[in-house]
LOVEXLUM-948854 format. One record per atom (N, C-alpha, C): residue in one letter; z, y, x; residue number from 1; atom name. Coordinates in steps of 0.2 Angstrom, whole numbers. Layout:
% LOVEXLUM-948854
+---------+-------+-------+-------+-----+-------+
! residuo !     Z !     Y !     X ! num ! atomo !
+---------+-------+-------+-------+-----+-------+
!       A !     Z !     Y !     X ! NUM !    CA !
...
+---------+-------+-------+-------+-----+-------+
//
This chain:
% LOVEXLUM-948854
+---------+-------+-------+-------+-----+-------+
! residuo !     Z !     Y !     X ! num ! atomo !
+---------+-------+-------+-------+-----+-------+
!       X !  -920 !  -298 !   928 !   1 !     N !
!       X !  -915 !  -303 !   930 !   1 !    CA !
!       X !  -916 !  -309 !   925 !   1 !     C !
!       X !  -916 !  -315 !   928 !   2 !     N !
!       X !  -916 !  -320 !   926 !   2 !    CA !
!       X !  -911 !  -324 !   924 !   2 !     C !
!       X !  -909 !  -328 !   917 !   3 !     N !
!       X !  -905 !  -332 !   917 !   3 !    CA !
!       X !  -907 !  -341 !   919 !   3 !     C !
!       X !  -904 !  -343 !   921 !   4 !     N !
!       X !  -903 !  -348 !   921 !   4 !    CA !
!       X !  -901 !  -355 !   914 !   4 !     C !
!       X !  -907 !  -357 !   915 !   5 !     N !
!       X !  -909 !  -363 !   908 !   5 !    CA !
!       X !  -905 !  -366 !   906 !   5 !     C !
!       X !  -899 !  -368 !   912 !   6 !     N !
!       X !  -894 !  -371 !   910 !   6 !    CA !
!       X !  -886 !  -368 !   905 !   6 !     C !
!       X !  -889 !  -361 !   909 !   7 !     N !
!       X !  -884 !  -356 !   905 !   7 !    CA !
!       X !  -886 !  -355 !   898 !   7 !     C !
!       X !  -894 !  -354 !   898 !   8 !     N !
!       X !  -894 !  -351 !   893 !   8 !    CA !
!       X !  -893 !  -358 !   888 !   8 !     C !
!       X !  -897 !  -364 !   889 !   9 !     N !
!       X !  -895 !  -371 !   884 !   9 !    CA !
!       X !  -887 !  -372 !   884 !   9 !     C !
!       X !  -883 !  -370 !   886 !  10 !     N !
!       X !  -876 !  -371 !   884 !  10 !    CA !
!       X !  -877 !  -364 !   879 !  10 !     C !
!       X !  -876 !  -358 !   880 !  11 !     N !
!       X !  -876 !  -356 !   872 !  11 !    CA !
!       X !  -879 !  -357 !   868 !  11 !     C !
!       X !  -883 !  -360 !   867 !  12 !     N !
!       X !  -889 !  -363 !   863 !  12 !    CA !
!       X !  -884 !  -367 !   858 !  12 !     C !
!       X !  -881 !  -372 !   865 !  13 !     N !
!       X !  -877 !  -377 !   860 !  13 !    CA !
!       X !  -871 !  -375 !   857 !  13 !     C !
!       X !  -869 !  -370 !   860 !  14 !     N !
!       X !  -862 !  -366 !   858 !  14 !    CA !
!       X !  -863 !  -364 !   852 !  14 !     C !
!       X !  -868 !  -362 !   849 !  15 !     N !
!       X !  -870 !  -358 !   844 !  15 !    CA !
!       X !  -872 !  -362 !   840 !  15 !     C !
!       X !  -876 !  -370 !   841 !  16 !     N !
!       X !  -877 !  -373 !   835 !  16 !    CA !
!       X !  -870 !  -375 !   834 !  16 !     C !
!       X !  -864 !  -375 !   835 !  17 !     N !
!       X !  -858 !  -378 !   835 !  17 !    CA !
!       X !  -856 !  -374 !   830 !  17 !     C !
!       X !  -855 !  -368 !   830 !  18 !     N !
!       X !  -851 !  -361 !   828 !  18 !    CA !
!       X !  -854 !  -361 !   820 !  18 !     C !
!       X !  -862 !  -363 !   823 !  19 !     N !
!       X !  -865 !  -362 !   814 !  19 !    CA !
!       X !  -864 !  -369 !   810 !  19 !     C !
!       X !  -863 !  -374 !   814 !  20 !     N !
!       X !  -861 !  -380 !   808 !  20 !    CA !
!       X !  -852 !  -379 !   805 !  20 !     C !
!       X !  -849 !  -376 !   809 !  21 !     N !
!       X !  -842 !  -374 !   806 !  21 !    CA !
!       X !  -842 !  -370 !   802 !  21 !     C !
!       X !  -848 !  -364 !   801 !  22 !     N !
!       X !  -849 !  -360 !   797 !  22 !    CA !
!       X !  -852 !  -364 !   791 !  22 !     C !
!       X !  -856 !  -368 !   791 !  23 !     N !
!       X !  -859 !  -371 !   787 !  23 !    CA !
!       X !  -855 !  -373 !   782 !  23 !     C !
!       X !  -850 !  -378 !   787 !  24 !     N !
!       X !  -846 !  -381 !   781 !  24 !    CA !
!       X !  -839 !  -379 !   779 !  24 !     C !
!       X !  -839 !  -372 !   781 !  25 !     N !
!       X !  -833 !  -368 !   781 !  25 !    CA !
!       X !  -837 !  -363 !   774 !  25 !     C !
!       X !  -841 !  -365 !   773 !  26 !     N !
!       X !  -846 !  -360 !   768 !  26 !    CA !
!       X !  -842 !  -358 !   760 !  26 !     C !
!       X !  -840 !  -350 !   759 !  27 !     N !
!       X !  -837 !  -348 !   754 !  27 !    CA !
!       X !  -843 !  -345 !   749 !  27 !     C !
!       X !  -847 !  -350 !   747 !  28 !     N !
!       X !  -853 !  -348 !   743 !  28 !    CA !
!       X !  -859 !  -346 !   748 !  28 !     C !
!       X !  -864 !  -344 !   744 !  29 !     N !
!       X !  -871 !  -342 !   743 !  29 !    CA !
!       X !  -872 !  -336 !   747 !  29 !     C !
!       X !  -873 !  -332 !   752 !  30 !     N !
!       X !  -873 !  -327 !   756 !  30 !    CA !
!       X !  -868 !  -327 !   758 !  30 !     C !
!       X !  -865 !  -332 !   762 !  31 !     N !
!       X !  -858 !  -330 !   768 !  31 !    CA !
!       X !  -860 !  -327 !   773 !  31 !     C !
!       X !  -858 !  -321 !   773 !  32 !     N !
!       X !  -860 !  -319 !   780 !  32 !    CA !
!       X !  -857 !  -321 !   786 !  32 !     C !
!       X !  -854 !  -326 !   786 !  33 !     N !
!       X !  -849 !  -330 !   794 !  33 !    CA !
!       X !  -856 !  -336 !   795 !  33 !     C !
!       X !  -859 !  -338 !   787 !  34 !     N !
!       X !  -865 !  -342 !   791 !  34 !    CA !
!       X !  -869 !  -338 !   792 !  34 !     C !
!       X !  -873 !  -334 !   789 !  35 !     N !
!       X !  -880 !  -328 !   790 !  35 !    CA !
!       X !  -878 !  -326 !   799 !  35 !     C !
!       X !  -873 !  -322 !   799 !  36 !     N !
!       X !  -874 !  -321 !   808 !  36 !    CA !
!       X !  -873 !  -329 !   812 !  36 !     C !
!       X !  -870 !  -333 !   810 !  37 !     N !
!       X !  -871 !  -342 !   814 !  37 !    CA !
!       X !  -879 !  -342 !   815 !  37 !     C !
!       X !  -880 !  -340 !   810 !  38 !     N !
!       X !  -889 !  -340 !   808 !  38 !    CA !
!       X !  -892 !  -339 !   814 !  38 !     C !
!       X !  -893 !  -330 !   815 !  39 !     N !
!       X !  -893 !  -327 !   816 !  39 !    CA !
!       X !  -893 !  -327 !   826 !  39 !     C !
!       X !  -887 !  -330 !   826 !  40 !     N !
!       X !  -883 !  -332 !   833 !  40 !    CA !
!       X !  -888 !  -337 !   836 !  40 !     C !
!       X !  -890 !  -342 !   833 !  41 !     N !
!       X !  -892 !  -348 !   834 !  41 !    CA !
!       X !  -902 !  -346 !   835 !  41 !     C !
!       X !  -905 !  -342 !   832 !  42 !     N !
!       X !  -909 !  -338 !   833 !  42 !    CA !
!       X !  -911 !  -335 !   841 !  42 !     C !
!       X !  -908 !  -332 !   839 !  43 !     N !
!       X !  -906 !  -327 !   846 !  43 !    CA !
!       X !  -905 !  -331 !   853 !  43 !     C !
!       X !  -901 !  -335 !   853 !  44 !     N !
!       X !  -900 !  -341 !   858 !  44 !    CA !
!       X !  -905 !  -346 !   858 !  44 !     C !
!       X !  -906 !  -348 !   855 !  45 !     N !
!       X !  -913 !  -350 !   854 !  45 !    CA !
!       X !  -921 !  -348 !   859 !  45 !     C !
!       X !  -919 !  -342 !   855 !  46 !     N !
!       X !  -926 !  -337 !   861 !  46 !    CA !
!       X !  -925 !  -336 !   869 !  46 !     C !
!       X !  -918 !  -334 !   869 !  47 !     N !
!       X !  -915 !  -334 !   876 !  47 !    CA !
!       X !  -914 !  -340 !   879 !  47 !     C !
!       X !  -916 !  -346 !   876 !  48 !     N !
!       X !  -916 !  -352 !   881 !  48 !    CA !
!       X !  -923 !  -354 !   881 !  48 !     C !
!       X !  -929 !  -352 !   875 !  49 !     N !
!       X !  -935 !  -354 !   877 !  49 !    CA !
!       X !  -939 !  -348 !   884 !  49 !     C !
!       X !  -935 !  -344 !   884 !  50 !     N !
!       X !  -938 !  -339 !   888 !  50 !    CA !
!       X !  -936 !  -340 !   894 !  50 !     C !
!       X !  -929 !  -343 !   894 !  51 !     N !
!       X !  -926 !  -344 !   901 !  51 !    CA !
!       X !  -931 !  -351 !   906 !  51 !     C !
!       X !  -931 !  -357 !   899 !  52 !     N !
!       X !  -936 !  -361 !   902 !  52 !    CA !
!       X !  -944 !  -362 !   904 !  52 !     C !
!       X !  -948 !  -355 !   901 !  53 !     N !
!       X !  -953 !  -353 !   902 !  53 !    CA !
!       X !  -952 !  -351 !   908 !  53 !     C !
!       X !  -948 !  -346 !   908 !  54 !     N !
!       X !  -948 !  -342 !   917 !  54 !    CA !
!       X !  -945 !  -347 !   922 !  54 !     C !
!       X !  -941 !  -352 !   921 !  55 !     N !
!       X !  -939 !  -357 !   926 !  55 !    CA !
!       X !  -946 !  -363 !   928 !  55 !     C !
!       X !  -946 !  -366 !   923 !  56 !     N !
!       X !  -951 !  -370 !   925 !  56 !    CA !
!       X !  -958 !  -370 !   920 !  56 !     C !
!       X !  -960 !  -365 !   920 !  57 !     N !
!       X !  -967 !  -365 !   913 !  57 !    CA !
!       X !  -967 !  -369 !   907 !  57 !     C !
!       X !  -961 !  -370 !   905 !  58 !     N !
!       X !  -963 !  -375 !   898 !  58 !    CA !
!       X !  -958 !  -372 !   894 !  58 !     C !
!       X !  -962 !  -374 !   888 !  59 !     N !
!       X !  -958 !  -372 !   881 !  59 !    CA !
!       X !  -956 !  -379 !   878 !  59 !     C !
!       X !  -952 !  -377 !   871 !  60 !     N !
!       X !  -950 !  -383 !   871 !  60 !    CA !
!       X !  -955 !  -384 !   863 !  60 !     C !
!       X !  -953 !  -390 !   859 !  61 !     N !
!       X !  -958 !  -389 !   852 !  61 !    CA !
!       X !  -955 !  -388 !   846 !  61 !     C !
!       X !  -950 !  -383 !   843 !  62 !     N !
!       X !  -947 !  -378 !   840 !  62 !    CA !
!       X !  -951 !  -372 !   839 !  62 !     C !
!       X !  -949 !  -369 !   835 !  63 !     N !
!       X !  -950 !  -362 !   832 !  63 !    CA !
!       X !  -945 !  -358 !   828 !  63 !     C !
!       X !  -944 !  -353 !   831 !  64 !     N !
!       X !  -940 !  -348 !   825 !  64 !    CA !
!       X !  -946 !  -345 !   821 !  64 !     C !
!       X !  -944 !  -346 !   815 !  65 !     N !
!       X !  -947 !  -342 !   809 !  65 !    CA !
!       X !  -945 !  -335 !   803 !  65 !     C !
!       X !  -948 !  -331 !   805 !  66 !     N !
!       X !  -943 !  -325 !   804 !  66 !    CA !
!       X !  -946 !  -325 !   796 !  66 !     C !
!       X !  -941 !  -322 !   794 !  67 !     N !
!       X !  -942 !  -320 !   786 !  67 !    CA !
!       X !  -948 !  -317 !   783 !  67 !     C !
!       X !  -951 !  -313 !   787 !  68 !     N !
!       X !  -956 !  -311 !   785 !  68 !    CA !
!       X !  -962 !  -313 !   786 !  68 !     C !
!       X !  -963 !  -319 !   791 !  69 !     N !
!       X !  -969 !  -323 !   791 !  69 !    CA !
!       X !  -968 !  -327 !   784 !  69 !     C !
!       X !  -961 !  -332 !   784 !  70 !     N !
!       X !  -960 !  -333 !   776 !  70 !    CA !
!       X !  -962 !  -330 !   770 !  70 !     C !
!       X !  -960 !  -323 !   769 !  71 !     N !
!       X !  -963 !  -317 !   765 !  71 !    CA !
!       X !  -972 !  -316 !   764 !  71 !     C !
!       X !  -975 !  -317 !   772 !  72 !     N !
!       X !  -980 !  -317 !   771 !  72 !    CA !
!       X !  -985 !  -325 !   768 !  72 !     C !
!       X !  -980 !  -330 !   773 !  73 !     N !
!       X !  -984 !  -338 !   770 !  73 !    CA !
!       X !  -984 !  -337 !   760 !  73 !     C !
!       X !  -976 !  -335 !   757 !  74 !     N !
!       X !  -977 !  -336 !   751 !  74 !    CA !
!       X !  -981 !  -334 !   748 !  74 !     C !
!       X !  -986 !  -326 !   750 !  75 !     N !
!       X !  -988 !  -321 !   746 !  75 !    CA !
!       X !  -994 !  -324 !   746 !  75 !     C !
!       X !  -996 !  -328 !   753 !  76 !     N !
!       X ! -1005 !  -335 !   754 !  76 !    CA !
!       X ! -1003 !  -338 !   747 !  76 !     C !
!       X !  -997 !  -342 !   747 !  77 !     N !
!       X !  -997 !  -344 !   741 !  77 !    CA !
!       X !  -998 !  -344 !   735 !  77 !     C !
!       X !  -995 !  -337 !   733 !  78 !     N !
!       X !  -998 !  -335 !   728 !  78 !    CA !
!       X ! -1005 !  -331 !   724 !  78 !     C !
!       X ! -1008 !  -331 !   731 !  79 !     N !
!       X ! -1016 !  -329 !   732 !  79 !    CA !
!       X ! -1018 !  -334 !   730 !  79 !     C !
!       X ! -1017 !  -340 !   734 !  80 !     N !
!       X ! -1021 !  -345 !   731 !  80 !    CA !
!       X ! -1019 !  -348 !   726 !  80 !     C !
!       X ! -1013 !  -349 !   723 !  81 !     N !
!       X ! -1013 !  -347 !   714 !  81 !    CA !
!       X ! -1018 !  -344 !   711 !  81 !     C !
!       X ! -1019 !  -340 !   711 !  82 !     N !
!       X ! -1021 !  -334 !   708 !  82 !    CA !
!       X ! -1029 !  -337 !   710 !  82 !     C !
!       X ! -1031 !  -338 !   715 !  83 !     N !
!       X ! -1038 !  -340 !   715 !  83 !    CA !
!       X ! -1041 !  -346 !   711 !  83 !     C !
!       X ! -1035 !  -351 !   710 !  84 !     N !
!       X ! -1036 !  -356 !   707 !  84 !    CA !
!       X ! -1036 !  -354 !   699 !  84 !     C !
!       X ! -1033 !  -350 !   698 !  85 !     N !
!       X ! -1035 !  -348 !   691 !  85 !    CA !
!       X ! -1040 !  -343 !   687 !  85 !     C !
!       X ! -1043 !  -341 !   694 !  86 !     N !
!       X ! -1049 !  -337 !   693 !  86 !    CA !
!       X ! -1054 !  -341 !   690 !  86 !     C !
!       X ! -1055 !  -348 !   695 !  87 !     N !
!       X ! -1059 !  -351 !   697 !  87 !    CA !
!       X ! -1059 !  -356 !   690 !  87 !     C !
!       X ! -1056 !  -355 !   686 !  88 !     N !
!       X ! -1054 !  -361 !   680 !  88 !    CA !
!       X ! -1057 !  -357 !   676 !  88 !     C !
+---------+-------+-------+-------+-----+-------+
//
């Protein structure tokens, strides 16, 4: 089943809205009202690039970035630390 692009970009925008009230509704450092906004915003996100691939072939030029590729770019970084001080 298909969703329709318009539907799914209306959630899209529903959910960036709910995470900026979360944002500045923020009761410190790990709110989890903003982590699931996060999370929300994520997800709808995927659901409207997918909806637009199957509607009309195109993606948009966004990326979600999972935490783990983060985990993996830092650990590059820290290789190549580590290389540069081999290399001295």
């Amino acid at each position: 089943m298909s969703i329709d692009p318009r539907v799914a970009l209306q959630s899209l925008t529903s959910s960036l809205e709910e995470h900026l009230i979360a944002a500045s509704n923020r009761r410190g450092d790990g709110d989890p009202a903003v982590e699931a906004a996060f999370f929300a915003v994520a997800d709808a996100f995927e659901v409207y690039e997918d909806a637009l691939y199957e509607a009309y072939s195109e993606v948009t030029p966004l990326q979600v970035f999972d935490d783990e590729e983060d985990e993996d770019e830092d650990s590059d970084v820290d290789d190549e630390e580590d290389l540069e001080i081999l290399e001295d």
